[in-house]
Chimera marker file (.cmm) of the C-alpha trace (Angstrom):
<marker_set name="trace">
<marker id="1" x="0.000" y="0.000" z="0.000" r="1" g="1" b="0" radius="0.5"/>
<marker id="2" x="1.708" y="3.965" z="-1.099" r="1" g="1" b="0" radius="0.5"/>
<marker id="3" x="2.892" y="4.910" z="2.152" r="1" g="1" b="0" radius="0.5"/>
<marker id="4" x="0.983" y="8.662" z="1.518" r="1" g="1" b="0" radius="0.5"/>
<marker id="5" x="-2.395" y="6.781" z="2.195" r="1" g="1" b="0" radius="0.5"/>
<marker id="6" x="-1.382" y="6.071" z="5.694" r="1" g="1" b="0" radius="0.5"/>
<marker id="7" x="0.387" y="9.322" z="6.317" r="1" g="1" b="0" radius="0.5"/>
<marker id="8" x="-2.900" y="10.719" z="4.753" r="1" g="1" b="0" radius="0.5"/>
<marker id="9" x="-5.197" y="8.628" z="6.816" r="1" g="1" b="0" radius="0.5"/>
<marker id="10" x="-2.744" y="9.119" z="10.296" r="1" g="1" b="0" radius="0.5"/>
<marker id="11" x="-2.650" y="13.040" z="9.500" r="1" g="1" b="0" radius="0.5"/>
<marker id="12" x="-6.526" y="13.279" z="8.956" r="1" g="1" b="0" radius="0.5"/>
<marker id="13" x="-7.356" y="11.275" z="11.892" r="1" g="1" b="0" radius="0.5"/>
<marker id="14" x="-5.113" y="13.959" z="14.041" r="1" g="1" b="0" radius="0.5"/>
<marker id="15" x="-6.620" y="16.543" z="12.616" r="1" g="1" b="0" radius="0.5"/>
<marker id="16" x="-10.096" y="15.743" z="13.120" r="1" g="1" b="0" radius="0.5"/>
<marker id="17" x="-9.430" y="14.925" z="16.661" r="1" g="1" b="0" radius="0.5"/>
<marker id="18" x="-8.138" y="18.454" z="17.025" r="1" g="1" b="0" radius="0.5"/>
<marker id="19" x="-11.106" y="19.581" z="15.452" r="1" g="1" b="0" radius="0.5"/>
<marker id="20" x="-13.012" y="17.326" z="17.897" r="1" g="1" b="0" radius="0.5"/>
<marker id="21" x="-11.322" y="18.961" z="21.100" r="1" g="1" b="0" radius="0.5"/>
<marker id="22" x="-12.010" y="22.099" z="19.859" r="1" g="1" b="0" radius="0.5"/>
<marker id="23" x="-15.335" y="21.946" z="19.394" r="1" g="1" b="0" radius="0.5"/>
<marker id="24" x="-15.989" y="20.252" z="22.527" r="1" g="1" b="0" radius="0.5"/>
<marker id="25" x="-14.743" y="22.985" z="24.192" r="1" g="1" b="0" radius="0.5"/>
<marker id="26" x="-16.662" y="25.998" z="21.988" r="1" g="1" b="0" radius="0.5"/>
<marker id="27" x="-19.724" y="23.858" z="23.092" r="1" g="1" b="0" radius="0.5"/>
<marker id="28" x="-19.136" y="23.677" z="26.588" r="1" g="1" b="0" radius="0.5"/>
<marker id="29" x="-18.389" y="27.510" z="26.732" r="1" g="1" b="0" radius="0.5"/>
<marker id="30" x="-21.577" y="27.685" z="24.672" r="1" g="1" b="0" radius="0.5"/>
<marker id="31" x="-23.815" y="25.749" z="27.432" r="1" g="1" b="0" radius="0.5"/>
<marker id="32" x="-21.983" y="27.725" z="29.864" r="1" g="1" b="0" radius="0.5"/>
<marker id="33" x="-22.578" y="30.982" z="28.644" r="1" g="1" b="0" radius="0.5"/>
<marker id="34" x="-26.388" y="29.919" z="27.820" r="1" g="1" b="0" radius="0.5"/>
<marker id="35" x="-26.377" y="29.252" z="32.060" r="1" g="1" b="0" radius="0.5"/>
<marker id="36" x="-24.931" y="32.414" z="33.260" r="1" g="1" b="0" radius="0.5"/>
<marker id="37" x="-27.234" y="34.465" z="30.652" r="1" g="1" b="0" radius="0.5"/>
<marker id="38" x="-31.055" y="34.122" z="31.875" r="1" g="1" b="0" radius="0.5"/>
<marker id="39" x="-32.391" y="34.030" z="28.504" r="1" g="1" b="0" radius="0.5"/>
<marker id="40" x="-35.441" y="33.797" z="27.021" r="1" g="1" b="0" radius="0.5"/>
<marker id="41" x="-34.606" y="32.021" z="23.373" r="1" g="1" b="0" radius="0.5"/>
<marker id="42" x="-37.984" y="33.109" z="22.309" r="1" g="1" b="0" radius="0.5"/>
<marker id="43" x="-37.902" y="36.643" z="23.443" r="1" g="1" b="0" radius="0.5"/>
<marker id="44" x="-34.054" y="37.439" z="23.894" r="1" g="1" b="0" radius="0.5"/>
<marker id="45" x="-32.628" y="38.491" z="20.432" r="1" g="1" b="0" radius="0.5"/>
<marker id="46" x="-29.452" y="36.799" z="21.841" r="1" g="1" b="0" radius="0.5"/>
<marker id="47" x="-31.172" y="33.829" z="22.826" r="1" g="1" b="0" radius="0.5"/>
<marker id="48" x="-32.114" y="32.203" z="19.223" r="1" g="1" b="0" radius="0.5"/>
<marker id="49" x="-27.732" y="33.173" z="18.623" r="1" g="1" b="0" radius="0.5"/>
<marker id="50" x="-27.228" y="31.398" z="21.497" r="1" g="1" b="0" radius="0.5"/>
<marker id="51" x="-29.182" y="28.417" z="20.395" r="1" g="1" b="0" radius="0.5"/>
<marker id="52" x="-27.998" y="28.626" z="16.908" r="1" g="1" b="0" radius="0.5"/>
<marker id="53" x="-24.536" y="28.146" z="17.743" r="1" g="1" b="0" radius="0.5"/>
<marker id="54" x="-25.077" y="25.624" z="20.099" r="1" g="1" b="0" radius="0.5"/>
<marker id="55" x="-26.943" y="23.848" z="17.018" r="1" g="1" b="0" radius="0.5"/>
<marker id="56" x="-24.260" y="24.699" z="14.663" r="1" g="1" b="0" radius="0.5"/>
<marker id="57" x="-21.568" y="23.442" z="17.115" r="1" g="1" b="0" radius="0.5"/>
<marker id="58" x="-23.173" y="20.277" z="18.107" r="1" g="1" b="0" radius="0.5"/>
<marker id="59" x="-23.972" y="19.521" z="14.456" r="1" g="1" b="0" radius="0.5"/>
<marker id="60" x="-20.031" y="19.916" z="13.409" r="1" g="1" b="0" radius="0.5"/>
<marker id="61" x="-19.123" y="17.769" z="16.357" r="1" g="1" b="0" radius="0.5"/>
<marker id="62" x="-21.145" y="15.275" z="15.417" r="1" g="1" b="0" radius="0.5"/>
<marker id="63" x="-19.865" y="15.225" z="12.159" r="1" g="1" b="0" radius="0.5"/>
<marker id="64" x="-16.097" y="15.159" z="13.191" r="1" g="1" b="0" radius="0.5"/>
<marker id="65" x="-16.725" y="12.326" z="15.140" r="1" g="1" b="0" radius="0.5"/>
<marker id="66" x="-18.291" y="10.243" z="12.591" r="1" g="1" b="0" radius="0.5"/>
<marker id="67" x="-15.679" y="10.764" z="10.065" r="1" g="1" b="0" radius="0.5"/>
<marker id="68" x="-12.886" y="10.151" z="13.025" r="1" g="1" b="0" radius="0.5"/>
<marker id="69" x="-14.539" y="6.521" z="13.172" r="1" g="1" b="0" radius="0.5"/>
<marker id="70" x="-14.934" y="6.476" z="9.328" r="1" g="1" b="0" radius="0.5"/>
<marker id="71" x="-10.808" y="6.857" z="9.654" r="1" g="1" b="0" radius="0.5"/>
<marker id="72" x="-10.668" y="4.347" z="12.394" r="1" g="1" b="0" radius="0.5"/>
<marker id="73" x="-12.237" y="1.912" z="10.018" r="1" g="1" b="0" radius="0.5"/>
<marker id="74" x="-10.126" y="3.269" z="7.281" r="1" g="1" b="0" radius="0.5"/>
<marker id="75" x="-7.217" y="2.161" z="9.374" r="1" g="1" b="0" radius="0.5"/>
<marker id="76" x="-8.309" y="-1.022" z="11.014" r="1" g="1" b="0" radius="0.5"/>
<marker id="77" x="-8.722" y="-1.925" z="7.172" r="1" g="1" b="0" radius="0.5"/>
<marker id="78" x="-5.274" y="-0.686" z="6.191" r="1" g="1" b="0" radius="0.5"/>
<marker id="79" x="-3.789" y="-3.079" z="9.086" r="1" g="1" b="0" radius="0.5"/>
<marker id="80" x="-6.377" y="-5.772" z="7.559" r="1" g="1" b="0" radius="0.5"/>
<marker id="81" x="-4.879" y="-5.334" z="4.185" r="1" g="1" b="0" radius="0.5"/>
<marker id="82" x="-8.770" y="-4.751" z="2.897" r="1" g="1" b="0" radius="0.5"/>
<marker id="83" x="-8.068" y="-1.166" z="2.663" r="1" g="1" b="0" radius="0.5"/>
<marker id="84" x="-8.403" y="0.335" z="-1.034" r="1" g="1" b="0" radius="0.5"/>
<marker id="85" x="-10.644" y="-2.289" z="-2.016" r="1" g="1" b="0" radius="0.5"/>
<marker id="86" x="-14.239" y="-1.726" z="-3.223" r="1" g="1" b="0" radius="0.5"/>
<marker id="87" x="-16.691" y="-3.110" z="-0.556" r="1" g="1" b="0" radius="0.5"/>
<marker id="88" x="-19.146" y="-3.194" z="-3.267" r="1" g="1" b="0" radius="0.5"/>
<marker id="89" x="-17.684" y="-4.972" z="-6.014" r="1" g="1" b="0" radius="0.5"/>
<marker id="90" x="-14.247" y="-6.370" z="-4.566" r="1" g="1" b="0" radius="0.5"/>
<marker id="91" x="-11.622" y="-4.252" z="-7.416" r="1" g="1" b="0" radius="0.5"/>
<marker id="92" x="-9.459" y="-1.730" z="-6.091" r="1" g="1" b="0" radius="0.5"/>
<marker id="93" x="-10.022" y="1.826" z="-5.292" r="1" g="1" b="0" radius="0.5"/>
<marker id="94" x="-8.010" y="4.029" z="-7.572" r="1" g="1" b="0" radius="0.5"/>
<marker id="95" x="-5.027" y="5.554" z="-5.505" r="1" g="1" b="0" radius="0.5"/>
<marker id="96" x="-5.945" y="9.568" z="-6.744" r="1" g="1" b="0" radius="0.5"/>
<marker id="97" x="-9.741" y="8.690" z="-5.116" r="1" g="1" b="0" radius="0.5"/>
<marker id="98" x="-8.189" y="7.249" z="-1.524" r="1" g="1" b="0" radius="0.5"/>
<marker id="99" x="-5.331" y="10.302" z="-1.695" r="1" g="1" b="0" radius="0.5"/>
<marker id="100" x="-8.249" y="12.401" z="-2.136" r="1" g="1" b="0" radius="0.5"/>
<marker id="101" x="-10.972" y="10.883" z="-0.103" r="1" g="1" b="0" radius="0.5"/>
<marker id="102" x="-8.860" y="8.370" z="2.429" r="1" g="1" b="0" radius="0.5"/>
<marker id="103" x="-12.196" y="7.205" z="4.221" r="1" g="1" b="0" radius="0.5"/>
<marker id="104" x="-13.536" y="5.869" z="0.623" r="1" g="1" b="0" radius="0.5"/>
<marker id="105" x="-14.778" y="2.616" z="0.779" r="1" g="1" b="0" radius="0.5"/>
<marker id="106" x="-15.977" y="2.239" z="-2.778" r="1" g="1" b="0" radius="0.5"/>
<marker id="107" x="-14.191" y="2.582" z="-6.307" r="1" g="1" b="0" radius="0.5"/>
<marker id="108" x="-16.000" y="5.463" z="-8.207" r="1" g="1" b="0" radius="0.5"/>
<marker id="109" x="-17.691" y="3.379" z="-10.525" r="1" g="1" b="0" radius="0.5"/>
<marker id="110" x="-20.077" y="1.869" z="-7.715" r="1" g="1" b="0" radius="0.5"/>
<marker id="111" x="-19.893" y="5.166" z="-5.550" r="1" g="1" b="0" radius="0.5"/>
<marker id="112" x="-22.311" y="6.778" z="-8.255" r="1" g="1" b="0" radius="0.5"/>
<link id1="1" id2="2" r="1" g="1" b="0" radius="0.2"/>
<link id1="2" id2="3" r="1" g="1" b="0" radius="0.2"/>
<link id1="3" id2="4" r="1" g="1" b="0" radius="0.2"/>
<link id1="4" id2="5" r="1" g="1" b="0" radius="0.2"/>
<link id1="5" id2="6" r="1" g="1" b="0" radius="0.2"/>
<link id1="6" id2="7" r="1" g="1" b="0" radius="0.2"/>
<link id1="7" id2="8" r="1" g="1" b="0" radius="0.2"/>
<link id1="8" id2="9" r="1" g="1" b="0" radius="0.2"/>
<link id1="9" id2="10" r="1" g="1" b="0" radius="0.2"/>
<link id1="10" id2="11" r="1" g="1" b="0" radius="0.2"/>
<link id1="11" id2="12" r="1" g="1" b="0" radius="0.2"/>
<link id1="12" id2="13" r="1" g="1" b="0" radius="0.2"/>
<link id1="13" id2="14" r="1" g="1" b="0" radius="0.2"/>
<link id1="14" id2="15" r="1" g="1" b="0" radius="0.2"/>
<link id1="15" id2="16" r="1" g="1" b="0" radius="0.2"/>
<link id1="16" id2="17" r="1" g="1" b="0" radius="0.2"/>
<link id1="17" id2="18" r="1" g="1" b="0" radius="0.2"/>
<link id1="18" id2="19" r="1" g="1" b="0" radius="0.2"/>
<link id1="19" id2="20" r="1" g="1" b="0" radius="0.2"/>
<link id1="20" id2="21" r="1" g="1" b="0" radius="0.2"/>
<link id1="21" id2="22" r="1" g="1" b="0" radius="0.2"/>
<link id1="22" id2="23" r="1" g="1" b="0" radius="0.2"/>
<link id1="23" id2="24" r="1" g="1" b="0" radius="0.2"/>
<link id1="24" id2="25" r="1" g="1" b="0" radius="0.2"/>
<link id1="25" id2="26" r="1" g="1" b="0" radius="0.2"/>
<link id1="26" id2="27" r="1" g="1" b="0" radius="0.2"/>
<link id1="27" id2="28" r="1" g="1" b="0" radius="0.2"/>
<link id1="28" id2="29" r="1" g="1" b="0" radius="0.2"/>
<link id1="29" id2="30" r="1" g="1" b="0" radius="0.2"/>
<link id1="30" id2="31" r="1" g="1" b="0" radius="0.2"/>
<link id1="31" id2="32" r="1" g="1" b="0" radius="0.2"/>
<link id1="32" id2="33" r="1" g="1" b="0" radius="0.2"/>
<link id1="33" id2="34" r="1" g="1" b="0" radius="0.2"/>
<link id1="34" id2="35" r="1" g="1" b="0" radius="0.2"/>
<link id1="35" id2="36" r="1" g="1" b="0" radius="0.2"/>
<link id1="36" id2="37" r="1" g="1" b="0" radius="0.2"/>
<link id1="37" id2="38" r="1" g="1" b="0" radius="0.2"/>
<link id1="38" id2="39" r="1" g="1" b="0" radius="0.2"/>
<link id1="39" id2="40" r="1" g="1" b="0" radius="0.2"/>
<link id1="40" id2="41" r="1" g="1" b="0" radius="0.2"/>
<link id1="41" id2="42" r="1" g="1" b="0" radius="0.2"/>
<link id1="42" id2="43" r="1" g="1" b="0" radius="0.2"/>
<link id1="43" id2="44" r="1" g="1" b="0" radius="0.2"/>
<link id1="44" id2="45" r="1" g="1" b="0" radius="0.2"/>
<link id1="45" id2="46" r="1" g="1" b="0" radius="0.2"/>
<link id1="46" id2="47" r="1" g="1" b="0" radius="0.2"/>
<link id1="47" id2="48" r="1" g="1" b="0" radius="0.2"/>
<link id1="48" id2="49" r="1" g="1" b="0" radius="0.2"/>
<link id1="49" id2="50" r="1" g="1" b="0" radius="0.2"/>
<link id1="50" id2="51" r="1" g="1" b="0" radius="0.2"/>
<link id1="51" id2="52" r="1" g="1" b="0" radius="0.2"/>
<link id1="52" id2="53" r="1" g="1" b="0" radius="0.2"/>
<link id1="53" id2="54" r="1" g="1" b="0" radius="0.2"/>
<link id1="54" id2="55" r="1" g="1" b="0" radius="0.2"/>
<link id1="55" id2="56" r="1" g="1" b="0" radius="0.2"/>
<link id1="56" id2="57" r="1" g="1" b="0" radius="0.2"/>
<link id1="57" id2="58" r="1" g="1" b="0" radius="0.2"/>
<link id1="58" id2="59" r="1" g="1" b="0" radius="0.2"/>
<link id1="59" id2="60" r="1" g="1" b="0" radius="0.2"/>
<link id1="60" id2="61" r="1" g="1" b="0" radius="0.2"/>
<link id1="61" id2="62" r="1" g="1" b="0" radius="0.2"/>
<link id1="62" id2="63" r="1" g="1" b="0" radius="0.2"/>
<link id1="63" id2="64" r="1" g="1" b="0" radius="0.2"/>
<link id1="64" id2="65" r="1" g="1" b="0" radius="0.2"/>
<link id1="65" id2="66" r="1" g="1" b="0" radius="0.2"/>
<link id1="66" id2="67" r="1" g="1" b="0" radius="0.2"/>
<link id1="67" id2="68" r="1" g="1" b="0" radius="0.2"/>
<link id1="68" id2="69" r="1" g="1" b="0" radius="0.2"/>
<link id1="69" id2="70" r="1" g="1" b="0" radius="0.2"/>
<link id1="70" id2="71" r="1" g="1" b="0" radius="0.2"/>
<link id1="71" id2="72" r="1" g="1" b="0" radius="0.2"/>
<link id1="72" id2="73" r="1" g="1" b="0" radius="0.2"/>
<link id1="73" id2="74" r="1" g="1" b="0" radius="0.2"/>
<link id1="74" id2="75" r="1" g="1" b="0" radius="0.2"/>
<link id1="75" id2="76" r="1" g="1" b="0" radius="0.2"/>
<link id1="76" id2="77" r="1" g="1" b="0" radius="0.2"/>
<link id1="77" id2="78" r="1" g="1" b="0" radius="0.2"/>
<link id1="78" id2="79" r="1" g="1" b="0" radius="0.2"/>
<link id1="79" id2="80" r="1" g="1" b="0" radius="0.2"/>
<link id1="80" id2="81" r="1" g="1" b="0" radius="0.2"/>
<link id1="81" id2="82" r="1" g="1" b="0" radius="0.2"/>
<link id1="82" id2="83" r="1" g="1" b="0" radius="0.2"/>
<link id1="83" id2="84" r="1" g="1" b="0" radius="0.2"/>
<link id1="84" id2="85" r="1" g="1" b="0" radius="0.2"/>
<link id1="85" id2="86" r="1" g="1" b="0" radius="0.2"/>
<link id1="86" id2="87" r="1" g="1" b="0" radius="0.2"/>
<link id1="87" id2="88" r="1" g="1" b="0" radius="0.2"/>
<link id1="88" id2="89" r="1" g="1" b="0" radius="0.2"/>
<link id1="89" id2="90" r="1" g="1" b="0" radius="0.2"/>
<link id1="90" id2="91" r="1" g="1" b="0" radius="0.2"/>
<link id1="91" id2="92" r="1" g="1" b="0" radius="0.2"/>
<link id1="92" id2="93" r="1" g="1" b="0" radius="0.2"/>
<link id1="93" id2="94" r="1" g="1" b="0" radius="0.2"/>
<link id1="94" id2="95" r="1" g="1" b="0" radius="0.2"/>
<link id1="95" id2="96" r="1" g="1" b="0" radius="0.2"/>
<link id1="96" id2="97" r="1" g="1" b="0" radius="0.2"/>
<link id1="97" id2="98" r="1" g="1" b="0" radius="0.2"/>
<link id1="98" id2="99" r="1" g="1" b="0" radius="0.2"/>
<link id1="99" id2="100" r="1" g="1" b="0" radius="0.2"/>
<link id1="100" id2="101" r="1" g="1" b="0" radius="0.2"/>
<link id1="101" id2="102" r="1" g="1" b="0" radius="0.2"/>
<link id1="102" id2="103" r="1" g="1" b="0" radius="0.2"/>
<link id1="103" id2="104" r="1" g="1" b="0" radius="0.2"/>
<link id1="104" id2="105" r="1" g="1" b="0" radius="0.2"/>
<link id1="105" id2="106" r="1" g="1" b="0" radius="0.2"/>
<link id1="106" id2="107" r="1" g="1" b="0" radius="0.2"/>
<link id1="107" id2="108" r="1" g="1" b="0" radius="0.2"/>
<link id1="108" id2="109" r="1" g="1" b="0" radius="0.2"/>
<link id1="109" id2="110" r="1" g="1" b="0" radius="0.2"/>
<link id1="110" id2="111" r="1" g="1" b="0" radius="0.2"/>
<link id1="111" id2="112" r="1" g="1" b="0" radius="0.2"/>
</marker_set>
């Protein structure tokens, strides 16, 4: 397997668990500043920001962490020697889709 895939796949997965961290701690000042601040979301024209980004934010996390386990996989595959192969018809996964997308887990012809 091109040794770029894993650094791809290693550097990805320690980025998104940066990205992780950080937004676990924008949300918890979020819910913090949401308990200091009596606010009314329906009435307070700060409240429905408040909730917004506390939507936003938890949406994002939730994201990073399901494409941090999408690159757990990823790897757990790459140790398996099953990574880069099409789980959907068995051929390989063309190298410039896995540089590009490293958590692919189909070859382009059955990804569309």
């Amino acid at each position: 397997m091109d040794p770029d895939l894993r650094a791809a796949l290693l550097a990805d997965r320690t980025g998104t668990a940066n990205r992780i961290a950080a937004l676990t701690a924008d949300l918890e000042r979020i819910m913090e500043a949401s308990r200091l601040v009596a606010t009314d979301d329906e009435h307070d024209p700060e409240g429905s920001t408040i909730a917004f980004e506390r939507s936003q934010t938890t949406t994002l996390l939730d994201d990073a962490r399901k494409h941090l386990a999408d690159l757990d996989s990823a790897l757990r595959r790459l140790e398996a020697d099953d990574y880069g192969l099409c789980e959907v018809c068995g051929n390989p996964v063309a190298v410039g889709r896995l540089l590009a997308r490293p958590t692919a887990r189909t070859c382009i012809n059955c990804a569309t």
